[in-house]
C-alpha positions as CSV (number, residue, x, y, z in Angstrom):
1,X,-5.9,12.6,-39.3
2,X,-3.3,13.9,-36.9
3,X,-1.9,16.9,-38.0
4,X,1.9,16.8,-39.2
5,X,5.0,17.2,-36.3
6,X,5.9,20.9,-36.5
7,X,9.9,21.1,-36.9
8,X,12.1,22.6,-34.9
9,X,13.9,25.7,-36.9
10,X,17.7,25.0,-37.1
11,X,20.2,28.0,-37.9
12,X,22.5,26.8,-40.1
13,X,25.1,29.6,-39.3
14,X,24.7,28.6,-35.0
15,X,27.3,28.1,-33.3
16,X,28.2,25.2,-30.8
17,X,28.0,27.2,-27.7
18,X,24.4,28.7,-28.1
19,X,23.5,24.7,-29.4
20,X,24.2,24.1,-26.0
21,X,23.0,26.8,-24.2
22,X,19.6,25.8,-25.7
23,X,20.6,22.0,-25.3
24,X,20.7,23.3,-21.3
25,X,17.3,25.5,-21.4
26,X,15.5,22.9,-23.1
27,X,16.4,20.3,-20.6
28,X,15.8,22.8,-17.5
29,X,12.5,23.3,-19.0
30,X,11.7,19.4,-19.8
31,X,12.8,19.2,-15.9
32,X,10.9,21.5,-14.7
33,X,7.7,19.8,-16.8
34,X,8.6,16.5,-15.3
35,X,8.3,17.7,-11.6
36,X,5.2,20.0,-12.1
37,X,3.2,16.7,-13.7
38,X,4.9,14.2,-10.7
39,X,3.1,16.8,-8.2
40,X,0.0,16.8,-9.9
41,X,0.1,12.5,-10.4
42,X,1.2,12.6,-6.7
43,X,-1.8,15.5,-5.7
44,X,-4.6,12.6,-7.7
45,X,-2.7,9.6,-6.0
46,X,-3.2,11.1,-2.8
47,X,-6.7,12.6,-3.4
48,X,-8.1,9.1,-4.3
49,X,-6.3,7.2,-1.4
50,X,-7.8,9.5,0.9
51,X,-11.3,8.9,-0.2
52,X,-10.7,5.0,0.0
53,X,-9.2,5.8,3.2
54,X,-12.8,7.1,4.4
55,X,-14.8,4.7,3.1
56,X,-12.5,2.2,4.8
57,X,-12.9,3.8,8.1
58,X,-16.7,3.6,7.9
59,X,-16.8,0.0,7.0
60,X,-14.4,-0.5,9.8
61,X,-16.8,1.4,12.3
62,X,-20.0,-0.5,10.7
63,X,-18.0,-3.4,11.2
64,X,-17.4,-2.7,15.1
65,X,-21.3,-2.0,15.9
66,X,-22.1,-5.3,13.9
67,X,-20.0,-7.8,15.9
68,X,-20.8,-5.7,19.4
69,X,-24.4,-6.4,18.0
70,X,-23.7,-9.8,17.3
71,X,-21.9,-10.2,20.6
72,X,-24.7,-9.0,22.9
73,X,-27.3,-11.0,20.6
74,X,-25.2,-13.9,21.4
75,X,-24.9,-13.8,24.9
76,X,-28.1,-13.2,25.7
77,X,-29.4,-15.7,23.1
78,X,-27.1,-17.9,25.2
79,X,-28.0,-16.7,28.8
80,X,-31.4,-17.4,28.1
81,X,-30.9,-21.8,27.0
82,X,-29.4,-21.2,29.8
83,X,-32.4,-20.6,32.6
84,X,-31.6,-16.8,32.4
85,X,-28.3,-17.2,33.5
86,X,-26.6,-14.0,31.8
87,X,-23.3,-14.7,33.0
88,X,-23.2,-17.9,31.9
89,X,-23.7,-16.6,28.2
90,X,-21.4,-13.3,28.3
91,X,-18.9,-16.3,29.8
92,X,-19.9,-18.7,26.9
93,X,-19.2,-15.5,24.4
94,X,-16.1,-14.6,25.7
95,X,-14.9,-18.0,25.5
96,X,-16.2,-18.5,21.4
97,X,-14.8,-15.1,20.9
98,X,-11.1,-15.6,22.1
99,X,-10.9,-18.9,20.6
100,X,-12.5,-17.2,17.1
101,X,-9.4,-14.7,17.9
102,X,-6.6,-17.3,18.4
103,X,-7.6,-19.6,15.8
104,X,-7.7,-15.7,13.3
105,X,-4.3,-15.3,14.6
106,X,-2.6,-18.1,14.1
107,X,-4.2,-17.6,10.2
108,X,-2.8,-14.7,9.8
109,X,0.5,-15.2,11.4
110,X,0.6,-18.6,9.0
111,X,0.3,-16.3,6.0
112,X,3.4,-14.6,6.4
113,X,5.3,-17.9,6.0
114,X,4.1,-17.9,2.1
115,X,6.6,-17.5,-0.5
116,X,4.7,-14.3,-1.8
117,X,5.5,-12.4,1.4
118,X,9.1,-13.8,1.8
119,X,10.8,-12.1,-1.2
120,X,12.8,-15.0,-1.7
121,X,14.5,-12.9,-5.0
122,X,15.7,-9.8,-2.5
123,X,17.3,-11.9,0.2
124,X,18.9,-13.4,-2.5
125,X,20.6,-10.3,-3.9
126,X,20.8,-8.7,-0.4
127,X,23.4,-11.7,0.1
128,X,24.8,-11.2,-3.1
129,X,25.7,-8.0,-2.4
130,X,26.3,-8.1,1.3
131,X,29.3,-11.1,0.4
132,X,30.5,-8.5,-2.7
133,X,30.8,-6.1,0.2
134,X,33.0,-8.0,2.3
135,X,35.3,-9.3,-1.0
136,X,35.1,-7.0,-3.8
137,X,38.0,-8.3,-5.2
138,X,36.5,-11.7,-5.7
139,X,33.5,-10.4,-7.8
């Protein structure tokens, strides 16, 4: 059961001006309630991005000591088919590991030619309005 909506006590003998008046105070006072709860939403928002922030920081640095790992793993495992010949597996690494980084470039640079990135819908009103800009007369 929710309990019934208390009412608001009207004066029937009030006049127009103090109606306003408390119009005005109500309003400063539903302001003021508005910006005290945005702070606080804002405060959380910013509270819980941080903590993702961390923990995205230390899978990053995890990240980092696996492929170094991985890298020195590789070389040697290399260097050794190799008659013992270190250089010729850091060489070999380096080699797999720019062409790992071109071929992850040209990925990610071929992901921004989607649609979903292009906001097809913005450029489309930015036109819009940069032509009723120039000719307001025709719009």
């Amino acid at each position: 059961m929710t309990a019934p909506a208390q009412r608001m006590p009207i004066d029937p003998d009030a006049a127009i001006p103090s109606l306003v008046r408390s119009l005005a105070d109500d309003s400063k006072r539903l302001l003021g309630d508005e910006v005290r709860l945005a702070k606080l939403e804002t405060k959380e928002s910013i509270k819980e991005a941080s903590r993702g922030l961390l923990w995205m920081a230390l899978a990053f640095g995890a990240g980092v000591v696996m492929l170094v790992s991985f890298t020195l793993f590789l070389a040697t495992l290399i260097g050794d088919l190799a008659n013992g010949n270190m250089w010729v597996g850091a060489l070999a690494t380096g080699v797999i590991e720019l062409a790992l980084a071109a071929w992850l470039i040209r990925k990610g640079i071929g992901s921004f030619a989607t649609d979903a990135y292009t906001l097809p819908e913005t450029r489309d009103t930015a036109k819009d309005l940069a032509s009723w800009a120039r000719n307001p007369q025709r719009a």
